[in-house]
MARNUTI-123619 format. One record per residue (C-alpha): y, z, x. Coordinates in steps of 0.05 Angstrom, whole numbers, plus 5000, padded with zeros to 4 digits. Example, Ala and Ser with C-alpha at 12.3 -4.5 7.8 and 13.67 -1.06 7.14 Angstrom:
REM residues 2
491051565246
497951435273
This chain:
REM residues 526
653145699059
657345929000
664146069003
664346398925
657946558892
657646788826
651347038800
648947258727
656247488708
656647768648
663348018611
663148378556
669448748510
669549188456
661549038454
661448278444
659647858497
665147418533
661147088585
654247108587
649447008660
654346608693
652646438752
655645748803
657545648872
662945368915
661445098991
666345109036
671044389019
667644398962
671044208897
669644478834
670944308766
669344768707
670144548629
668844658568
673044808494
677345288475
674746038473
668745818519
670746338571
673745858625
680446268640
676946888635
672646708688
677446558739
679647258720
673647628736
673247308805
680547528816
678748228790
683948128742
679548268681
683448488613
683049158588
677249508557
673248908588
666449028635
662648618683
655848608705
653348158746
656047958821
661147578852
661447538928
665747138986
664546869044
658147339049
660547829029
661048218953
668148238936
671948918945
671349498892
678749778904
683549468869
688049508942
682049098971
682148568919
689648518925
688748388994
684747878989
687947498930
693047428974
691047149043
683746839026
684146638953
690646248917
691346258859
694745858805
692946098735
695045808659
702645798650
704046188719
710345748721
713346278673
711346888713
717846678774
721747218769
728346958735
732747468782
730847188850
731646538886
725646038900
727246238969
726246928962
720246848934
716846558977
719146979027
715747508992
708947168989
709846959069
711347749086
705047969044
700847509085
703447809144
707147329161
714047559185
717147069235
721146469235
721446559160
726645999143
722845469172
717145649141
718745689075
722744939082
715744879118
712245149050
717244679002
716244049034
708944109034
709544168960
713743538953
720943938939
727343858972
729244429033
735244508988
730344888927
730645478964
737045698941
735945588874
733845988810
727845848767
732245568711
734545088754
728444748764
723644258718
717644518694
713944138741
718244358798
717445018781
708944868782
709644558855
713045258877
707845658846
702845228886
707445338951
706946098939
698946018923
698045638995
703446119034
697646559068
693345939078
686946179034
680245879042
679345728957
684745588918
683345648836
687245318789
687345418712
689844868677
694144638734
697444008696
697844278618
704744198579
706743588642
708942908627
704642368653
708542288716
708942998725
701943108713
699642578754
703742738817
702143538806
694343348813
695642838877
698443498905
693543878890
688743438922
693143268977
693144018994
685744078984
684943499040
690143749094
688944439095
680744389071
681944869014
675344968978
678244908895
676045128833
678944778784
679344988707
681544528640
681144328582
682343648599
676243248625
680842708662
683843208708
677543668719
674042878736
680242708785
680143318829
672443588823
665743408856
662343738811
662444068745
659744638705
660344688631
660845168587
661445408515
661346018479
660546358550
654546038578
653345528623
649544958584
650144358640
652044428711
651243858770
654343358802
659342878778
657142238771
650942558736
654942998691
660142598666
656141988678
648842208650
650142808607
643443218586
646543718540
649543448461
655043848477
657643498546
655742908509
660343008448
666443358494
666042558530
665742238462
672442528447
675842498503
675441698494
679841738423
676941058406
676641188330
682240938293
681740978223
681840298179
686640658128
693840418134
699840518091
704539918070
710739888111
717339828079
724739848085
728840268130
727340988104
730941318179
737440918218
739641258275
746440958310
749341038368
746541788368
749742208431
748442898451
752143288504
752143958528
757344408566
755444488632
754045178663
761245198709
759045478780
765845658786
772745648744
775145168806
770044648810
767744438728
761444078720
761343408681
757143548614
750343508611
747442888569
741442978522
742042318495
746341748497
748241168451
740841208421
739840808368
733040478329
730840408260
724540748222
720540418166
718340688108
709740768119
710640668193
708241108245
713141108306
711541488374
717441658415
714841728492
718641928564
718542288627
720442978616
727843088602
727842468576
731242818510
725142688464
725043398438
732643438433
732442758386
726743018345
731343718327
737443248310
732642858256
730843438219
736543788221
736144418273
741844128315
746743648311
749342988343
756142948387
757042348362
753941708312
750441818252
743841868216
742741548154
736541698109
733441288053
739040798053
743641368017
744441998057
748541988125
749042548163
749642868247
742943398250
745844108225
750043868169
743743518127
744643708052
740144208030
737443777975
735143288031
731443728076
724743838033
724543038054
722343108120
717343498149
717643838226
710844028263
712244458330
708844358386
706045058399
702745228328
701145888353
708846068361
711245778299
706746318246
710547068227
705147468252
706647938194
706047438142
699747208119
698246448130
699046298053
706746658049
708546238118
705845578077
709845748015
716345888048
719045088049
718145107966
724745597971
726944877971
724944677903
724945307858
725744947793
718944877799
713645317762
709745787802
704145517785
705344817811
707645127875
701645437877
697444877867
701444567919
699345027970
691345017950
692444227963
695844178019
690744688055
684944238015
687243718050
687443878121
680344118119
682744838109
679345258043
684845668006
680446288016
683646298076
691046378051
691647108051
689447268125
693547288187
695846768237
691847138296
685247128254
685346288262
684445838329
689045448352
686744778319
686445168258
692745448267
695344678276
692144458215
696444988169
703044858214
701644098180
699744428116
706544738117
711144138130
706443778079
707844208019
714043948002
711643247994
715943008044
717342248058
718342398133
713842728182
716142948247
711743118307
712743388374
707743308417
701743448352
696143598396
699043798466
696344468453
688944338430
683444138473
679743538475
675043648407
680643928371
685843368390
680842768369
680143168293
687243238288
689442548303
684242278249
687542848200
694342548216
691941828205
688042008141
694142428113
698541848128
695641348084
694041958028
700242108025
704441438034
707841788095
712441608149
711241838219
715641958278
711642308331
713242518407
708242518460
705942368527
699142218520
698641458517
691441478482
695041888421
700041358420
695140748422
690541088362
696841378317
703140938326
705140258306
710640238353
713540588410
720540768432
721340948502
727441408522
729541628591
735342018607
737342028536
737541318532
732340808492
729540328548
724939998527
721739858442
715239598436
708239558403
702240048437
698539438453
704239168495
705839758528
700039898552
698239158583
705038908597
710939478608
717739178615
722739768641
720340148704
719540738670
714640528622
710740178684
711140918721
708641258651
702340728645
701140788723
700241568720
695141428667
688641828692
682041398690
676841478628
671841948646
664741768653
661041218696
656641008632
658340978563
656541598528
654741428446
C-alpha cells in the first residue's frame, strides 16, 4: 500500500505547463529519490504535495496519503505538514527566525504537534538525535554553521514524528564533511524512526546514497522511473544516460598553458576579526580567519584551494583580489606589486579577475547583461570605445554566449548561463589572474561538466592563471595542478590532485577524501 501517491499531476502557471502527468509512489520505508536538471520541475513538485504551490499556479491531477486524498483547506494541509509529513525544502536553513533561540524553536514545532510536556528533555531529546550538543538550545541561528543550522531544521522536520519526510536538496552549498555526515543523518533517521523519504537533487551521488529508487525528470515529465540498480545502472532514456555521463567529469582537456615564474606570493598572510563581546566584563579572544598562510602561485598554473567549511577559503580569496585586507604579511604580484587586500593600486586590479559563487546574485537586475560586462573597462578608459566594445563581443564569443544576448536582463538567462557571463565579466579585462570561488557549486550536474571544460579551454586561450576554491574533489582532479589545503585558517597540507586523492597526509585531507560519495552507476554508462 502507498503511503504518497501521486497521479497525473499537472501544474500549470500563467498558461505554460510546469509539470506535466506526474505521477510516482512512495511505500511505507520506502526511499525515494527524484532527479533531474535544472528547471525540470523537481522543487516544484515537492511543493504541490505540500500544497505550497506559488501564486497564480494550478494543479490538476491527484495527490493522496495514506489512503486518503490530501485535504482541500489550507488549515487541513497545515495540519498535516506538520505531524505526518516533514519537511526540509532548498535553503530552509535561512528561513530560522534570526530573533529566537534554537531552543525556542523547537519548542514551537513540539507544541504544534501537540506535544506539550516535558518540553526540555525533549527538545535536548530532539538535538541529540540530530548529532548537536544539548548546549545548542540556547543559542541563535548566527551562532551556528551552516550545517548546524541544516541538522536543526531536520530536528524541527522530525519533532511530530511524521510518517514521510521530503527533502529538497538536503546537502547543497555543504563541504564534503558536512555533506557527508548531513546525508548519514538523514539516513540514520530514516532507519530509527522508519520514515518513508522523498528525496530531491540535483546531485546524482546523494539522490544514489539515500534512495531505492528513482524517478527522472526533465522539462516536467517523467522520462525514466524504476529501481536503482536498473536506473543508474541500466539507463533506457539518452537523457538519464547523458545526466550519468556527466556526473563522472572524466574529460580533461589535453590543452595546457606553460607554467612560469611566480606571478602571486602570499607571506605569512593573517586575518583576525574582533570578537562579538558577550559582555563588557568577560572580552572574547579575536576570531582568526587565517593564520600565518603562506604559498606561492605560478604564472599558467591552475591552483585549487580546498577545506572544511570555515576553513577561511573564501576569506583568502577576498584578500587576493582586493575586497578586504590582511592583518598582517603581504601579497606580492608579478614580482613588482606588494600589497595587504584593500589597498591594491587601482592600476593593478584590471589584473585579476573574481568569479562569485552565486552568479545569480552578482548581476544588477536593472542593468542589462552587456552594461554589467562592460563595467570592469571603467578600469582602462584610455581605450577607444570601440575596442572596449569588441572586447565585450569576445569575451561573450568565447564563453559560448552570442552578443545578441548583451542587451537583455540577468533574469531572462539560467543559471549556467548566468555563470558563463559572470566569467565573461572578470575576462574582459584581460586579466593575468583568475579567481574562483567555488565556479560551479551552484549549477547542476550538466551545467558543471560544460563549465569546467570552458574554464580549462579559456585557460590555455588565454595564457591564464587560476586560483580556484572548492569542495568538490572531482573539480579539483579535472581543473587544478595543485592543491592547497587550509583548515582553521592555516595551510596543512600542499600537494598535487593525484596525491591527494590516493595518499592524504594531514587528517583533514584524509576526512575530506573519506566523505567522498561513491560514483554513481553499477555499469559504465558511454
Amino acid at each position: 500500500m502507498a503511503l504518497l501517491k501521486v497521479e497525473n499531476l499537472t501544474v500549470t502557471r500563467r498558461g505554460a505547463p510546469l509539470l506535466e502527468g506526474v505521477s510516482l509512489a512512495i511505500g511505507k520505508g520506502q526511499r525515494l529519490g527524484v532527479i533531474g536538471e535544472a528547471g525540470s520541475g523537481k522543487s516544484l513538485l515537492a511543493l504541490a504535495i505540500l500544497g505550497l504551490l506559488p501564486g497564480g499556479a494550478t494543479m490538476t491531477g491527484t495527490i493522496g496519503f495514506d489512503d486518503k486524498p490530501m485535504p482541500a483547506t489550507e488549515a487541513g494541509l497545515a495540519q498535516l505538514r506538520g505531524k505526518r509529513i516533514g519537511a526540509v525544502l532548498e535553503r530552509a536553513a535561512d528561513a530560522l527566525a534570526p530573533l529566537k533561540t534554537i531552543g525556542a524553536q523547537l519548542e514551537e514545532a513540539l507544541r504544534r504537534a501537540a506535544v506539550t510536556s516535558d518540553l526540555p528533555a525533549r527538545i535536548d531529546e530532539l538535538l541529540r538525535d540530530v548529532g548537536l550538543d544539548a548546549k545548542t538550545g540556547s543559542h541563535y541561528p548566527r551562532d551556528l554553521t551552516p550545517a548546524e543550522r541544516q541538522r536543526v531544521m531536520f530536528a524541527i522536520a522530525v519533532a511530530a514524528k511524521p510518517e514521510l519526510l521530503i527533502v529538497d536538496e538536503p546537502a547543497a552549498g555543504l563541504d564534503l564533511i558536512g555533506q557527508r555526515r548531513i546525508l548519514d543523518l538523514i539516513s540514520k533517521l530514516c532507519t530509527e524512526h522508519n520514515l518513508s523519504l522523498l528525496v530531491i537533487s540535483h546531485d546524482l551521488k546523494t539522490v544514489a546514497m539515500l534512495a531505492t529508487k528513482i524517478v527522472v525528470l526533465r522539462g516536467g515529465k517523467v522520462i525514466e522511473a524504476g529501481e536503482k540498480p536498473e536506473v543508474f545502472g541500466h539507463p533506457k532514456h539518452e537523457f538519464t544516460r547523458a545526466m550519468l555521463s556527466a556526473s563522472r567529469h572524466r574529460a580533461r582537456t589535453l590543452m595546457r598553458t606553460p607554467i612560469g615564474g611566480t606571478l602571486l606570493e602570499l607571506r605569512n598572510v593573517s586575518r583576525r576579526f574582533r570578537s562579538p563581546d558577550r559582555s563588557i566584563f568577560e572580552p572574547q579572544p579575536p576570531i582568526v580567519a587565517l593564520d600565518d598562510v603562506s604559498f606561492a602561485l605560478r604564472a599558467g598554473e591552475s591552483l585549487a584551494v580546498i577545506g572544511p567549511a570555515g576553513s577561511g577559503k573564501s576569506i583568502l580569496t577576498r584578500i587576493i583580489v582586493g575586497l578586504e585586507r590582511a592583518t598582517a604579511g603581504e601579497l606580492e604580484f608579478d614580482q613588482s606589486v606588494i600589497y595587504r587586500g584593500t589597498d591594491m593600486p587601482r592600476a593593478m586590479r584590471q589584473e585579476i579577475g573574481y568569479v562569485f559563487r552565486n552568479p545569480a546574485s552578482t548581476f544588477n537586475p536593472r542593468y542589462t547583461v552587456g552594461e554589467s560586462i562592460a563595467e570592469p573597462l571603467q578600469l582602462e578608459l584610455q581605450k577607444s570605445l570601440d575596442e572596449l566594445g569588441g572586447r565585450i563581443v569576445e569575451v561573450v564569443t568565447a564563453v559560448g554566449l552570442h552578443p545578441n544576448m548583451l542587451g537583455r536582463l540577468p533574469r531572462e538567462f539560467t543559471i549556467s548561463q548566468l555563470q558563463r557571463l559572470a566569467i565573461a565579466r572578470a575576462l574582459v579585462t584581460r586579466p593575468k589572474l583568475m579567481v574562483f570561488d567555488e565556479p560551479v557549486a551552484a549549477l547542476d550536474i550538466a551545467a558543471r561538466g560544460e563549465i569546467l571544460v570552458l574554464l580549462n579551454r579559456l585557460r590555455a586561450d588565454f595564457g591564464l592563471s587560476f586560483l580556484v576554491t572548492c569542495h568538490d574533489l572531482d573539480v579539483v582532479r579535472i581543473i587544478a595542478d595543485r592543491v592547497v589545503v587550509l583548515d582553521h585558517g592555516r595551510v596543512v597540507e600542499t600537494t598535487t590532485p593525484a596525491q591527494l586523492l590516493e595518499k592524504p597526509q594531514h587528517a583533514t585531507t584524509q576526512q575530506l577524501v573519506a566523505a567522498q560519495l561513491p560514483d554513481v552507476g553499477i555499469v559504465p554508462v558511454f
